[in-house]
DRENMAR-944549 format. One record per residue (C-alpha): residue in one letter; chain; x, y, z. Coordinates in nm, 3 decimals. Each point is the difference from the previous one (the first is absolute). Layout:
 gumi sevo       x       y       z
    A    A       X       Y       Z
...
REM end
This chain:
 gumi sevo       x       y       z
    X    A  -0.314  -0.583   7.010
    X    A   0.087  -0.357  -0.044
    X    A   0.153  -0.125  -0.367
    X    A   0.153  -0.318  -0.170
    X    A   0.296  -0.179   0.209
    X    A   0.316   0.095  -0.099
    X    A   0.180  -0.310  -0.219
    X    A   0.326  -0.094   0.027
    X    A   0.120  -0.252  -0.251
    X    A   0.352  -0.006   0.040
    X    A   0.108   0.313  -0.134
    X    A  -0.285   0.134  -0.117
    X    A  -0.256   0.275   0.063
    X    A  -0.356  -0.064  -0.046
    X    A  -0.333   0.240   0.151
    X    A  -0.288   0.121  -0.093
    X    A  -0.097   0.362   0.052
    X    A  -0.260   0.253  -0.105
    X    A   0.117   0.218  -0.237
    X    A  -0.039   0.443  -0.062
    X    A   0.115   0.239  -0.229
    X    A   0.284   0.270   0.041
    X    A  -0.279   0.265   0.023
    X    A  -0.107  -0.134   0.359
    X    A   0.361   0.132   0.151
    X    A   0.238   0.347  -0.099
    X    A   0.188  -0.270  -0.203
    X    A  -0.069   0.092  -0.368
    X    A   0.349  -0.043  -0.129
    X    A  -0.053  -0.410  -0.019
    X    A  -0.228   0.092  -0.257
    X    A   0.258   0.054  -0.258
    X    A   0.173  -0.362   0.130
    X    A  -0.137  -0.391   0.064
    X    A   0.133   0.035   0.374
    X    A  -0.230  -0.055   0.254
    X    A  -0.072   0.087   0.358
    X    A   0.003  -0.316   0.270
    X    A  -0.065  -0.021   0.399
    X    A   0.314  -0.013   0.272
    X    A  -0.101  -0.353   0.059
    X    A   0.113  -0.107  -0.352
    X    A   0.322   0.100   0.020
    X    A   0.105  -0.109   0.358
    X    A  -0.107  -0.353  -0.180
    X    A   0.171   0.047  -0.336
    X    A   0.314   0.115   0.207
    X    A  -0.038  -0.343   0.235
    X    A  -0.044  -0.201  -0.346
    X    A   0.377   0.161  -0.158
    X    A  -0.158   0.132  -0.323
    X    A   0.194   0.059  -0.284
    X    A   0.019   0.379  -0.075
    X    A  -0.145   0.155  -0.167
    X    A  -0.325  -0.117   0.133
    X    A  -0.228  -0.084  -0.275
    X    A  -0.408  -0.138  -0.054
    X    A  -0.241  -0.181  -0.152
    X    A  -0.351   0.141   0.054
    X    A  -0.282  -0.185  -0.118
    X    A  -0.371   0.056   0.021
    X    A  -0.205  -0.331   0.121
    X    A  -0.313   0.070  -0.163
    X    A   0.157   0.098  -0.371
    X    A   0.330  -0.212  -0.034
    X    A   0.178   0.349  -0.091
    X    A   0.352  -0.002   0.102
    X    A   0.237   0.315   0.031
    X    A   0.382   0.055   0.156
    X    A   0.090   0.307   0.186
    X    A   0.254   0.113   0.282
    X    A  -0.069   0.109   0.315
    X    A   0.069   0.415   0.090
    X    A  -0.035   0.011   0.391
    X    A  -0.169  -0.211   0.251
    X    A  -0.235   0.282   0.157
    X    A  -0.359  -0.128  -0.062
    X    A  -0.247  -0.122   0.248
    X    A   0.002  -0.374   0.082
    X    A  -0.139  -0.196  -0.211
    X    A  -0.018   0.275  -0.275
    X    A   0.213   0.102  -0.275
    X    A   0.005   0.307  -0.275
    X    A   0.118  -0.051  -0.372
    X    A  -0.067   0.218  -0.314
    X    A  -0.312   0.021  -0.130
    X    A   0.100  -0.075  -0.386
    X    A   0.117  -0.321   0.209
    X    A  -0.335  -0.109   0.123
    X    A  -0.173   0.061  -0.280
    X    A   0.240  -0.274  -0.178
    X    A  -0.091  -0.216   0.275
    X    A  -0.381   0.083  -0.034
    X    A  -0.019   0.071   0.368
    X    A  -0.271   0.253   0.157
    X    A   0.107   0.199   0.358
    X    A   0.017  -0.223   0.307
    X    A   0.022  -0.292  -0.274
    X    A   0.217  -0.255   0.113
    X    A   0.369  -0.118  -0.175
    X    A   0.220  -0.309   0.073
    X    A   0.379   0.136   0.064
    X    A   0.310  -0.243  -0.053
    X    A   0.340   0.087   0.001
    X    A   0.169  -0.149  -0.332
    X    A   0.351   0.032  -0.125
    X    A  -0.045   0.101  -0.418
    X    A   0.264  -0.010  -0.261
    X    A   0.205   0.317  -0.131
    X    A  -0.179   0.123  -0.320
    X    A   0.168  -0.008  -0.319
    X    A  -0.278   0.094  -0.260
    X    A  -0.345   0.186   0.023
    X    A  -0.242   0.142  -0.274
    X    A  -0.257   0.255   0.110
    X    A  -0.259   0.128  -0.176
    X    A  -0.116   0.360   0.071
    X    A  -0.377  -0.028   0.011
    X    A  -0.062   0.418  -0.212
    X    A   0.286   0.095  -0.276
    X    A  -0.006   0.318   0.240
    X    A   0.265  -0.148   0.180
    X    A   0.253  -0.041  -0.291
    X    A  -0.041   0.382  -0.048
    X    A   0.200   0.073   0.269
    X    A   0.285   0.157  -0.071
    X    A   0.249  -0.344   0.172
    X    A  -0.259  -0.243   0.090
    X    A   0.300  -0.209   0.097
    X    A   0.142   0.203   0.236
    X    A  -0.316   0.078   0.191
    X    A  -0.083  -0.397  -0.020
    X    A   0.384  -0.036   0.185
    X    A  -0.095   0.272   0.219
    X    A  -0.331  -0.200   0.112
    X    A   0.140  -0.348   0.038
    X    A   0.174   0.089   0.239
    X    A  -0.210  -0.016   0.244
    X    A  -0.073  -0.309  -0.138
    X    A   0.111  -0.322   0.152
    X    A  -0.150  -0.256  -0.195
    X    A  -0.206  -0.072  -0.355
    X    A  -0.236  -0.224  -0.051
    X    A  -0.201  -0.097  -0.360
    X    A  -0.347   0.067  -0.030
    X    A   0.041   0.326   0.223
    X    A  -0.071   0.336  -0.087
    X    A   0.243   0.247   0.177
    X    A  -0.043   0.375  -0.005
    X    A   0.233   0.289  -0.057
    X    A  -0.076   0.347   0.139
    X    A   0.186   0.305  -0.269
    X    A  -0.169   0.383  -0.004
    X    A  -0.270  -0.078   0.234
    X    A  -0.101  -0.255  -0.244
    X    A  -0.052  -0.393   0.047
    X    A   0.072  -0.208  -0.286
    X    A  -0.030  -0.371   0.068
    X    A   0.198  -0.307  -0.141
    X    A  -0.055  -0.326  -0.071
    X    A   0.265  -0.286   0.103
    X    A   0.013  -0.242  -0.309
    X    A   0.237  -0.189   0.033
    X    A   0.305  -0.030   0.261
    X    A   0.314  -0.285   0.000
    X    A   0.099  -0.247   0.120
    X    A  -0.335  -0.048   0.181
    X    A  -0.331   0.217   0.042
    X    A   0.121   0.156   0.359
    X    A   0.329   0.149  -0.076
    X    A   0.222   0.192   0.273
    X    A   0.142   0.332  -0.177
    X    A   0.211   0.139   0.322
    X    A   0.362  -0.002  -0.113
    X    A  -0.006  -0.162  -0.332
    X    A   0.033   0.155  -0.362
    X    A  -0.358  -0.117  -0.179
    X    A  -0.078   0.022  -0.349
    X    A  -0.316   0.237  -0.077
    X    A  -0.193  -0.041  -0.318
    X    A  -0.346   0.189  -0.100
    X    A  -0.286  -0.154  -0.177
    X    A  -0.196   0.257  -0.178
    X    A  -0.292   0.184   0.252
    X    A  -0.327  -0.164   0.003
    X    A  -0.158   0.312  -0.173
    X    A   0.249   0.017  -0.301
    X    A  -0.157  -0.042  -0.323
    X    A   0.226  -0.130  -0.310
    X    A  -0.058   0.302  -0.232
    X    A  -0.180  -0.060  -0.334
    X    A   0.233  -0.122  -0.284
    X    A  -0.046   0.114  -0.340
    X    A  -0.158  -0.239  -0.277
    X    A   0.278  -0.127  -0.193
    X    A   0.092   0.124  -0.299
    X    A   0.007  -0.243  -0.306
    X    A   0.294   0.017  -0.206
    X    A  -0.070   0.112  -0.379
    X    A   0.139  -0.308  -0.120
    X    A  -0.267  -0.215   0.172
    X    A  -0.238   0.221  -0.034
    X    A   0.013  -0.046  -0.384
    X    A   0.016  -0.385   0.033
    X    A  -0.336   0.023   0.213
    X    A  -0.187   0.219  -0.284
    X    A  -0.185  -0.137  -0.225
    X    A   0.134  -0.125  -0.369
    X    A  -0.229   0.166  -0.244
    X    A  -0.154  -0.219  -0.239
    X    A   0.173  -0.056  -0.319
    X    A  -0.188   0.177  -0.312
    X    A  -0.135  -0.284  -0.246
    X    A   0.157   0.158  -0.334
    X    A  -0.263  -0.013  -0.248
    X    A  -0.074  -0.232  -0.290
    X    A   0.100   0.041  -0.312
    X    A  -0.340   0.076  -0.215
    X    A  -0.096   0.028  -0.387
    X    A  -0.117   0.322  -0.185
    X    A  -0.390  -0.005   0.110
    X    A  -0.069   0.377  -0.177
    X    A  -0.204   0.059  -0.290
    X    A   0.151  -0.007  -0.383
    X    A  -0.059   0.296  -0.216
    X    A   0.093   0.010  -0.398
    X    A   0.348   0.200  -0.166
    X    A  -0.256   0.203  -0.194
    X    A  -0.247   0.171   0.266
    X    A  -0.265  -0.227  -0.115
    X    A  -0.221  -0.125   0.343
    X    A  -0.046  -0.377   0.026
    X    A  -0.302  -0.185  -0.122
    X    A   0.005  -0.299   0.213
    X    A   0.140   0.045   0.351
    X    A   0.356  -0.257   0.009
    X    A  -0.021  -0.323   0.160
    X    A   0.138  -0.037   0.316
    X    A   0.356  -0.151   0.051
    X    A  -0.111  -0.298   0.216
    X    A  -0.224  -0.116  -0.301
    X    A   0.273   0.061  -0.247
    X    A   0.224  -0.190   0.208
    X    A  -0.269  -0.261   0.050
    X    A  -0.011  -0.044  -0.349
    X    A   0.353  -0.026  -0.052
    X    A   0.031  -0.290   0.235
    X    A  -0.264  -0.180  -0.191
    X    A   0.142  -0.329  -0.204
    X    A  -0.015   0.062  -0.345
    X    A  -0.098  -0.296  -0.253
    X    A   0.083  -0.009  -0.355
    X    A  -0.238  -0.106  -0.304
    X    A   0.107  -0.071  -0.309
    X    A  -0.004   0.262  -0.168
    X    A   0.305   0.144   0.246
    X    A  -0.222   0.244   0.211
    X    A  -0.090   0.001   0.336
    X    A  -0.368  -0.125   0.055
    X    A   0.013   0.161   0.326
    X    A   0.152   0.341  -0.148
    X    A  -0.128   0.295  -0.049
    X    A  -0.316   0.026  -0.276
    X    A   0.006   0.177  -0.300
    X    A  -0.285   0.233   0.180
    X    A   0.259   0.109   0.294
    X    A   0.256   0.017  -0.213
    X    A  -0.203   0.307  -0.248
    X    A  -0.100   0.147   0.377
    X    A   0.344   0.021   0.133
    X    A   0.083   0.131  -0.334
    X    A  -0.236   0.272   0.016
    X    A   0.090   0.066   0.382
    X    A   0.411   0.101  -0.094
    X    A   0.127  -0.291   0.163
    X    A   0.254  -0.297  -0.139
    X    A  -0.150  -0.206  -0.259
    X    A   0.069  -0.366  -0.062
    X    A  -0.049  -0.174  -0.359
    X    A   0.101   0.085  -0.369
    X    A  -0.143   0.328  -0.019
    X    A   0.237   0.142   0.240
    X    A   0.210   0.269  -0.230
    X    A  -0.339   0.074  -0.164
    X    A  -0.155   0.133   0.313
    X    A   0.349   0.212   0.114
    X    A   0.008   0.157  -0.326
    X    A  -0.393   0.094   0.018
    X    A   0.049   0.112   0.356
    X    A   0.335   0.215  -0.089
    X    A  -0.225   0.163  -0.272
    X    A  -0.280   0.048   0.226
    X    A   0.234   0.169   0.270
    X    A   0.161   0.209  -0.268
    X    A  -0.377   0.139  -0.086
    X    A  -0.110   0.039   0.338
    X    A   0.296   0.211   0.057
    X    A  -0.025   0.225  -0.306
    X    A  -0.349   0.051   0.065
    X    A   0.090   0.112   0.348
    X    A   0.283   0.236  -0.055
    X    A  -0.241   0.160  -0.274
    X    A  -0.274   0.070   0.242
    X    A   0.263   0.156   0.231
    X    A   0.154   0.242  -0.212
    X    A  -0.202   0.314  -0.034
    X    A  -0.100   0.152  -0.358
    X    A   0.213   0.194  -0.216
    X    A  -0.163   0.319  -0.124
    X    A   0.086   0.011  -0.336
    X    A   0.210   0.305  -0.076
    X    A  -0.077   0.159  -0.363
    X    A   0.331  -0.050  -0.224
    X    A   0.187   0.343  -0.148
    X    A  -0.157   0.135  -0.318
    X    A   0.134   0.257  -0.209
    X    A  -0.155   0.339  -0.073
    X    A  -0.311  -0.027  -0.289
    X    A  -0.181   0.361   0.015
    X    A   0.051   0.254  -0.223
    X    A   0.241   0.202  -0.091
    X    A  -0.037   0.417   0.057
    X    A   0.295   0.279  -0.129
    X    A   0.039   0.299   0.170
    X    A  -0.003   0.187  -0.318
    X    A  -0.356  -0.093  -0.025
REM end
């Protein structure tokens, strides 16, 4: 089986090979790792070439673009072949037999990565931490964009590489690195409660009640009635003609009376009606109306009094006189 040339560009490593999963050889502990598996050949030329240790690579699929770093396990595989972890190819997007460009690269010491766990299931572990140290171990390398995975209880739980400093393929063998976690893609912000609006606002946002109109001031509009019982003959005139009347000019003749006053025919009305008379006749008319009042009432207190039976007066004895002598 015939492949790409080899390339040697000074010190570096550059070939093409067809690529497998773990599953194809009794190699399932790269799995839980980004090591892969390469052919004799490769390393008789990395050893010729004096690579830096430890050996590190750029893989990159031709047809996608995607680019991933790993380290290499053993160099066991078939010519022309090589194994890697199967979370590994699908980052890379590549199918079985699919072929992946391999370069050796030299990547800087990591001093800051944020992951992102992709279910909250994860954070329920009792030390997520520790089992992430426990698993990057067999890590050599990080790159952004990946997705790595991380075996605990027979369980896979897969995370997301956000972020990693100071460039986006990071070496993490020997170095302390910073970890930080974003919250898991399924986390949902729990509902807040509606805010509650303080009582002081809340009475500057209700509603001023209108402001009662206070009421008028308004004349006497009842009916009259007389001191002595008597019912009315003429129903009174109304205030708003009275007053109309009294707002009327008044012109003088020459005989010192009003011409527009009242007439000697209104004047013997109202004086029949109980009310205020004007003109000479004045103490005439309240002495005839006292005496009339003084009747009416005498009359009245008469009717209501019952009758007095008469009671016959004492007389003295006038029959005649008997003796007992006889």
């Amino acid at each position: 089986m015939f492949f790409e040339g080899y390339g040697y560009h000074g010190t570096s490593f550059e070939q093409t090979y067809r690529c497998y999963p773990a599953s194809f050889i009794e190699k399932p502990q790269i799995e839980s790792g980004d090591k892969i598996i390469m052919p004799p050949s490769a390393l008789d030329r990395l050893a010729s070439l004096h690579i830096d240790y430890p050996m590190l690579f750029e893989l990159r699929n031709a047809a996608t673009e995607r680019v991933s770093h790993c380290g290499v396990l053993e160099f066991i595989a078939e010519e022309g072949m090589i194994y890697m972890p199967y979370w590994m190819m699908e980052n890379l997007l590549l199918q079985e037999g699919g072929t992946v460009r391999v370069k050796n690269v030299t990547l800087p010491k990591g001093t800051y990565v944020k992951l992102q766990p992709h279910t909250k299931d994860f954070l329920d572990i009792s030390n997520p931490k520790a089992i992430l140290e426990t698993t990057l171990r067999n890590f050599s390398c990080l790159t952004t964009g990946d997705s790595i995975m991380v075996a605990y209880n027979n369980k896979k739980y897969y995370i997301d590489i956000i972020e990693t400093r100071p460039s986006n393929g990071i070496s993490i063998i020997e170095t302390d690195c910073e970890v930080d976690f974003a919250p898991p893609l399924d986390y949902k912000e729990p509902e807040r409660p509606a805010p509650t609006i303080p009582s002081s606002k809340a009475s500057a946002q209700v509603p001023e009640s209108p402001t009662e109109v206070e009421p008028k001031f308004s004349p006497f509009l009842g009916v009259g009635r007389r001191l002595d019982g008597k019912p009315l003959k003429q129903e009174p005139t109304s205030t708003s003609t009275s007053s109309a009347k009294d707002k009327q000019p008044i012109t003088t003749t020459g005989g010192g009376r009003d011409s527009s006053g009242p007439s000697s025919q209104s004047i013997a009305s109202r004086q029949h009606q109980g009310k205020l008379v004007f003109g000479s006749s004045v103490k005439n008319t309240q002495k005839e109306t006292q005496k009339e009042t003084q009747n009416a009432t005498a009359k009245e207190t008469k009717k209501e009094e019952p009758e007095k039976k008469e009671v016959p007066k004492f007389q003295a004895f006038t029959g005649r006189k008997y003796s007992l002598k006889g």
